[in-house]
C-alpha positions as CSV (number, residue, x, y, z in Angstrom):
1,X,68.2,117.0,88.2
2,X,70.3,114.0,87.5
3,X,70.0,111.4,90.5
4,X,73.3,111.4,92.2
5,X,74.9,109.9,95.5
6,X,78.1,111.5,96.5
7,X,80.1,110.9,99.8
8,X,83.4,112.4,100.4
9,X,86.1,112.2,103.5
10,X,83.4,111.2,105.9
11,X,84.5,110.4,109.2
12,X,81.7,109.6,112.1
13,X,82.7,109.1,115.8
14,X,80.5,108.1,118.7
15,X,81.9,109.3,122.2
16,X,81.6,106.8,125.3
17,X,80.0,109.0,128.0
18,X,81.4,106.6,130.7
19,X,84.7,107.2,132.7
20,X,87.6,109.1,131.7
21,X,89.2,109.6,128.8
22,X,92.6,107.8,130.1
23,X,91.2,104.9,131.4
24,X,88.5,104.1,129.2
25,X,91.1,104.3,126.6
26,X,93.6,101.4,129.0
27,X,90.8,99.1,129.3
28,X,88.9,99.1,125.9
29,X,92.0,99.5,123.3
30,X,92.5,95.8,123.1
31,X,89.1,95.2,122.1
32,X,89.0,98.5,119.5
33,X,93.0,98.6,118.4
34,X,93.1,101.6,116.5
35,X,89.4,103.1,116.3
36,X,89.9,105.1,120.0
37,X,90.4,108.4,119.7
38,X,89.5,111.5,122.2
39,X,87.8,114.9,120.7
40,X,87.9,118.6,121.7
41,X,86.3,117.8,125.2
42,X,88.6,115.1,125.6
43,X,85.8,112.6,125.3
44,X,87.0,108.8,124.6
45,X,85.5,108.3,120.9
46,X,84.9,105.2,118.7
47,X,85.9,106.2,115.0
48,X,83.1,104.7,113.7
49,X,83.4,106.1,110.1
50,X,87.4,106.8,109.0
51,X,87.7,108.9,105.5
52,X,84.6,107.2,103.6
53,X,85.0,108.4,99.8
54,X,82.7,107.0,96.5
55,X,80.4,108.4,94.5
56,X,77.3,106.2,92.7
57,X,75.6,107.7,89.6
58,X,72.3,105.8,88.0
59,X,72.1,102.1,86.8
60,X,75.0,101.7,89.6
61,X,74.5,99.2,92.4
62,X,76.7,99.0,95.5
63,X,77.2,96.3,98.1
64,X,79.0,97.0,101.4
65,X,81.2,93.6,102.8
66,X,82.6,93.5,106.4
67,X,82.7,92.0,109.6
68,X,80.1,93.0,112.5
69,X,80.6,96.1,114.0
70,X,82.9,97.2,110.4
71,X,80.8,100.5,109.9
72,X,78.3,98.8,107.1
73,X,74.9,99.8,108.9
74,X,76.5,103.3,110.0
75,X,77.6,103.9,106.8
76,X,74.1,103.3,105.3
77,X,72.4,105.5,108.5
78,X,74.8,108.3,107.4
79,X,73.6,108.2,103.7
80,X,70.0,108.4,105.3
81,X,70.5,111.4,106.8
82,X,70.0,109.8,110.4
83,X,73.7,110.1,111.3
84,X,75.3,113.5,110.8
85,X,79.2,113.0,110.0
86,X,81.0,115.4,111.5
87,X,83.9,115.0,108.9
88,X,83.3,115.3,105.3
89,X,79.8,115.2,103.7
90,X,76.9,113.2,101.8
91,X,75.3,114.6,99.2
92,X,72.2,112.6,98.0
93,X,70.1,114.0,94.5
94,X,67.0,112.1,94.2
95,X,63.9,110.4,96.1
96,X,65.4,108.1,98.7
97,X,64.1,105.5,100.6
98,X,66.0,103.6,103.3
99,X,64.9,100.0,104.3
100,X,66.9,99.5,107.3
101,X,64.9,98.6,110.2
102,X,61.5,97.4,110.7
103,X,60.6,100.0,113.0
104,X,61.6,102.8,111.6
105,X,59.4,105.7,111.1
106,X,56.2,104.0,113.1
107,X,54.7,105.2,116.3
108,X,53.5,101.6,118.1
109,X,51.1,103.6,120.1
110,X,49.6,104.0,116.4
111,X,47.7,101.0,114.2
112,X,49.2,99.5,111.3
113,X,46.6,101.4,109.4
114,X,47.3,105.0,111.3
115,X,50.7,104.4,110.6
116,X,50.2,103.8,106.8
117,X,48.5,107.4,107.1
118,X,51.2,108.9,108.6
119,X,54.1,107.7,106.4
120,X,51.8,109.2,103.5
121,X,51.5,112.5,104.9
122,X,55.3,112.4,105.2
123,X,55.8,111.6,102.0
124,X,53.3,114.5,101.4
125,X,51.4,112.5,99.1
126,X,47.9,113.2,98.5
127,X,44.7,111.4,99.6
128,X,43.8,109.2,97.2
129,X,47.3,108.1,96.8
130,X,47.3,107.6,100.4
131,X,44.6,105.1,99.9
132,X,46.3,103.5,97.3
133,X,49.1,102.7,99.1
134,X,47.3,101.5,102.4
135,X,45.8,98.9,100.4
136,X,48.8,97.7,98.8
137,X,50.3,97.5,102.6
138,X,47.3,95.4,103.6
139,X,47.4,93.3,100.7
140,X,50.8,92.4,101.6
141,X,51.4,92.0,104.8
142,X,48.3,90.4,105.2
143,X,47.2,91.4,109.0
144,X,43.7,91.4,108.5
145,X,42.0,92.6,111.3
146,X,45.4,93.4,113.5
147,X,45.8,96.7,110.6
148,X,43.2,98.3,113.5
149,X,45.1,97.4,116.1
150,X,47.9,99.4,118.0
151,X,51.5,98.4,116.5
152,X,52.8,97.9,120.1
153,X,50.9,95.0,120.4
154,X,52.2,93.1,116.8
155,X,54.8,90.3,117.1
156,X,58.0,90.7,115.7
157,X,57.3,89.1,112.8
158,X,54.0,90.9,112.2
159,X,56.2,94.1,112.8
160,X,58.6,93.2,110.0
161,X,55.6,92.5,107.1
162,X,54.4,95.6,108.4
163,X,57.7,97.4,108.3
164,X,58.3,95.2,105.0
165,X,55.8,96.2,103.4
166,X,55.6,100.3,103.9
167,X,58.7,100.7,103.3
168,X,58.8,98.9,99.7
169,X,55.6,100.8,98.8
170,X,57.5,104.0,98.7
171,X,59.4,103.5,94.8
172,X,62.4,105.9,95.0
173,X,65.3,106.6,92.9
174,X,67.9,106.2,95.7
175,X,67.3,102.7,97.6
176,X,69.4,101.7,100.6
177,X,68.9,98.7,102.1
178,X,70.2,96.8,105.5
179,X,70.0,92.8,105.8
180,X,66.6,92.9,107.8
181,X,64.3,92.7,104.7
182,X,65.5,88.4,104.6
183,X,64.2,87.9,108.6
184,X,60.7,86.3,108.6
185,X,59.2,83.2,107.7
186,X,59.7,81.0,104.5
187,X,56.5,81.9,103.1
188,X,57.0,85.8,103.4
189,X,60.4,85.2,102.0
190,X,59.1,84.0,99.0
191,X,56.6,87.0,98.4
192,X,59.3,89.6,99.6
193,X,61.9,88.6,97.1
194,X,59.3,89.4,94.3
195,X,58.8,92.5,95.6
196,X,61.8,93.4,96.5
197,X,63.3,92.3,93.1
198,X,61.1,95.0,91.5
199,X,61.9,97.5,93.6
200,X,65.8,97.3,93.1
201,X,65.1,97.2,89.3
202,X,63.3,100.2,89.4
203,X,66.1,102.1,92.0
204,X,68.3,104.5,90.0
205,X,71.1,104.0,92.6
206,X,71.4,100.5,95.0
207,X,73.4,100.6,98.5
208,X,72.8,96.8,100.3
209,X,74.4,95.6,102.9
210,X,74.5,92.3,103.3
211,X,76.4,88.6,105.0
212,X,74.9,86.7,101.8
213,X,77.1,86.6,99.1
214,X,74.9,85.5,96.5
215,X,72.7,88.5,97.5
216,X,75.3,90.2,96.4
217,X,76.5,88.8,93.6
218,X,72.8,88.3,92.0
219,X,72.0,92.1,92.7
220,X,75.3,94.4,92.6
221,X,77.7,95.9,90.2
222,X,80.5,97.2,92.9
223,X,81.5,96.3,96.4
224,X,83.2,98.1,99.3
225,X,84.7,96.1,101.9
226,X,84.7,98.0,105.2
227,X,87.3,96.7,107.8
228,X,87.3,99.2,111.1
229,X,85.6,101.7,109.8
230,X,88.0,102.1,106.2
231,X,87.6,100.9,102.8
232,X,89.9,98.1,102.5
233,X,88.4,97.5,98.9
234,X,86.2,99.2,96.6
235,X,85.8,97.2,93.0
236,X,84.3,94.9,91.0
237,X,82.0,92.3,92.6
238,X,83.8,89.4,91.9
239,X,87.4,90.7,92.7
240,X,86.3,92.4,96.2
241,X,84.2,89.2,97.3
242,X,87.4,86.7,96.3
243,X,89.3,88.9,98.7
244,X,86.8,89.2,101.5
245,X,86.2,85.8,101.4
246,X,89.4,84.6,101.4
247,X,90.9,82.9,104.3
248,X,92.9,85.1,106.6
């Protein structure tokens, strides 16, 4: 089966549970112009996603542009299955692995090591491969003796090398990636960028979304710019980025 990522006319709203529809709609519109909306129930929604279309084959690498709060990280939660649209669909051939928060997937009640375990058995591999990737996790992240330790106890930055380093252990043919994997100090930095260098190389299919241009530039083919929800722009990398970074 050829590795494939198609999304077509998806459209994602989240309702605002708070107040009716009339005046939630009076007192938030100038902060949201043109993203309220109400459902069926009459709800107030935010149009988080509006009529999302492209489709990524393999060797293709996609960054996604845009202000805070354009759709970017939505977008790549709806590709990851954790958002279901309710317009329009996402169809995803392929191993995927989504990098887009530290936390994700891990139980902090559990160690670092447990956890490790766990994500295995998800992946349903086997035991020695389990073993093979808990000690590339806690080569990596180096931890030491906190690997025994229960997750809730970590500091945020020993959360992110955990996080870090789990989730680039997992080598899949569809990769998409959110902006965390650059927070942490310089010296992780360093090591991460190796690592996750070779994991984009070996990714069939790329999404990242990114502020860093060069990021982009260095690692992407294509770009989307999302502007309130929409594609504004969808094209080469150096045409979108002139436009996105151009001064309003």
């Amino acid at each position: 089966m050829t590795t494939d990522l198609l999304v077509q006319n998806v459209g994602l709203d989240f309702p605002l549970y708070h107040g009716s529809a009339r005046s939630l709609k009076k007192t938030m519109v100038r902060n949201v112009t043109g993203r309220m909306a109400s459902d069926e129930q009459n709800r107030v929604v935010v149009q988080a996603l509006r009529d999302i279309s492209f489709h990524l084959k393999p060797g293709d690498k996609l960054g996604l542009v845009g202000r805070n709060g354009a759709g970017k990280s939505t977008l790549l939660r709806a590709l990851a299955g954790i958002y279901e649209p309710q317009r329009g669909r996402v169809r995803v051939q392929g191993s995927l692995n989504a990098l887009l928060d530290p936390n994700l997937g891990m139980n902090p009640e559990l160690t670092g090591r447990e956890n490790i375990v766990l994500r295995g058995q998800y992946q349903r591999m086997d035991r020695a491969a389990i073993r093979r990737m808990e000690e590339d996790v806690s080569e990596f992240a180096e931890l030491g003796d906190f690997m025994d330790l229960p997750v809730r106890i970590y500091s945020s930055g020993m959360v992110i090398r955990l996080g870090f380093a789990l989730a680039t252990a997992i080598r899949p043919q569809v990769l998409l990636m959110d902006e965390w994997f650059l927070a942490g100090d310089a010296n992780f930095l360093e090591k991460a960028r190796e690592r996750l260098e070779d994991l984009v190389r070996g990714a069939e299919i790329l999404v990242l979304s990114t502020h860093l241009s060069s990021v982009i530039e260095e690692w992407c083919s294509r770009v989307i710019w999302l502007d309130q929800g929409r594609i504004r722009a969808d094209g080469p990398v150096s045409e979108v980025l002139a436009a996105y970074l151009a001064p309003a």
